[in-house]
N, C-alpha and C positions, 0 to 999 in steps of 0.2 A: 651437590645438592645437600643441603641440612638434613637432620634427623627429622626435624619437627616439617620442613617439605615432604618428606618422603614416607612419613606417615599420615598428612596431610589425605596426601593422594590415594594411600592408600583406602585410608578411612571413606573417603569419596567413596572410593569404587564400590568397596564394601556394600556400602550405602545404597550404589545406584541397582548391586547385584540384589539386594535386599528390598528392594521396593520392586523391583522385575518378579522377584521369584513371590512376593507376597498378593504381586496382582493376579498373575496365575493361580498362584496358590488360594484365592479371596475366589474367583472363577470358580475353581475346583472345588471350594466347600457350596458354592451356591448349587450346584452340578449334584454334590454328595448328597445334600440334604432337602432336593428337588427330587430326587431317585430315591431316595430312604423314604419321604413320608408319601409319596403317591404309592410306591412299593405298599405300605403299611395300612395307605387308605383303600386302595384296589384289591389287594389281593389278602388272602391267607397264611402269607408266610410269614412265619415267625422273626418277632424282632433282631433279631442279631444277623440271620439270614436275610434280610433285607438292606440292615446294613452293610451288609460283604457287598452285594450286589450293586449298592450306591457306590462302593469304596471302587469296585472295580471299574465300575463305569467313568468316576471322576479320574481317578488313576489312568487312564486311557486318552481323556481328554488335557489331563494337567501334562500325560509326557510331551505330546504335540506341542503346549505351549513353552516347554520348558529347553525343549531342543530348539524351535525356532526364533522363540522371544528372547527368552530368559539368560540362556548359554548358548546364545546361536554363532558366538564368536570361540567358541571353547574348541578341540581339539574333536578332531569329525573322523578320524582315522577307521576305528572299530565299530563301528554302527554295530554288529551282532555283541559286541564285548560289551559294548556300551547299554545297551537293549537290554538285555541280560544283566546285567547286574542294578538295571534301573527295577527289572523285576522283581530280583531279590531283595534291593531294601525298600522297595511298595510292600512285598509280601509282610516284609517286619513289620512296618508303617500299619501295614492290614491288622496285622496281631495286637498291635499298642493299640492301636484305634478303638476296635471289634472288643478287644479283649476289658477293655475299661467296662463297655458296655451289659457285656457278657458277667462280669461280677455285681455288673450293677442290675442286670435282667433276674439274674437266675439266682445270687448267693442271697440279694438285701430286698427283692422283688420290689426293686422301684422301675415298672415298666408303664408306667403311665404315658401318653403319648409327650407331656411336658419330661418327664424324667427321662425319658427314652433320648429325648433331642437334647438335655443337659448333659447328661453321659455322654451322648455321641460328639457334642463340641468340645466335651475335654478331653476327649478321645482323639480327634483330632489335634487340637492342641497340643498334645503331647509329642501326637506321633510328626506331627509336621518337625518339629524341632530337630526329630532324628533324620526326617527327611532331607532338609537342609544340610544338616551336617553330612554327611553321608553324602548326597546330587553331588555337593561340591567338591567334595573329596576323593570318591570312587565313581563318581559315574561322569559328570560333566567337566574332565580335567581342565585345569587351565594349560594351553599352548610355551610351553616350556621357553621360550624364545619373546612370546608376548611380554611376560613380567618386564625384560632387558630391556625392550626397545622402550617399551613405557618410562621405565626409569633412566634410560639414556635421553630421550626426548626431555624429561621434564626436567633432565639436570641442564639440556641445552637450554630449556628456555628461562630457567633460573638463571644461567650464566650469562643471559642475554640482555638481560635486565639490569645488572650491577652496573657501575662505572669501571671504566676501563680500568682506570687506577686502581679497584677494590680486585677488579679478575687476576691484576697482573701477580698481586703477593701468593 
């Protein structure tokens, strides 16, 4: 298989991982910011605590989407290893999020309900990025054995395609 096939394919995948992980993740902010401003219009708790409470609630529903949607084909071995560590970088995710908000609450006092919800989508914005990088690297591994057969499959069906004369050199 060429270079330019076999990053072809990859770029695919990429792609296809990347539009999975943005519909959940698209889910997950409607989730976030459907629990932050009913939080903010029902009750008394203070801005930022409102937002943790949204963070944790979409956090809950984005993992469901992201283990069975998203990486539902990824390595399924350690569910508690797995679990756990999807924990710890939400928690980061929590801090970048929470924490944009939190300088923008309390240091520049922009807590107006529009400022409040500008912060919080940059906030996520940020923290998704890390989230991504991070799901796919420590939490949702990819199957060590998958990559191979992928790339032996699509060297077969490259080689399948040529003329016999072009295979034989």
């Amino acid at each position: 298989m060429s270079e330019r096939s076999a990053l072809r394919v990859r770029l695919a995948a990429l792609c296809r991982e990347l539009m999975k992980f943005g519909a959940v993740g698209g889910a997950g902010v409607v989730v976030n910011f459907a629990v932050f401003n009913l939080v903010r219009h029902w009750t008394e708790v203070p801005v930022v605590r409102a937002s943790i409470i949204a963070t944790v609630v979409a956090t809950g529903t984005n993992y469901l989407g992201y283990r069975y949607f998203t990486y539902r084909d990824r390595d399924k071995q350690g569910r508690t290893k797995e679990l756990t560590l999807f924990l710890l970088f939400s928690a980061i995710g929590l801090v970048i999020e929470n924490g944009l908000l939190y300088v923008a609450t309390y240091a520049f006092h922009w807590d107006s309900p529009l400022q409040s919800n500008v912060f919080k989508f940059l906030g996520i914005a940020l923290a998704t990025l890390f989230r991504f990088w991070s799901y796919r690297t420590w939490v949702f591994r990819t199957l060590p054995a998958r990559e191979a057969i992928e790339t032996a499959e699509s060297f077969l069906a490259d080689g399948a395609h040529r003329p016999r004369s072009a295979s034989r050199k």
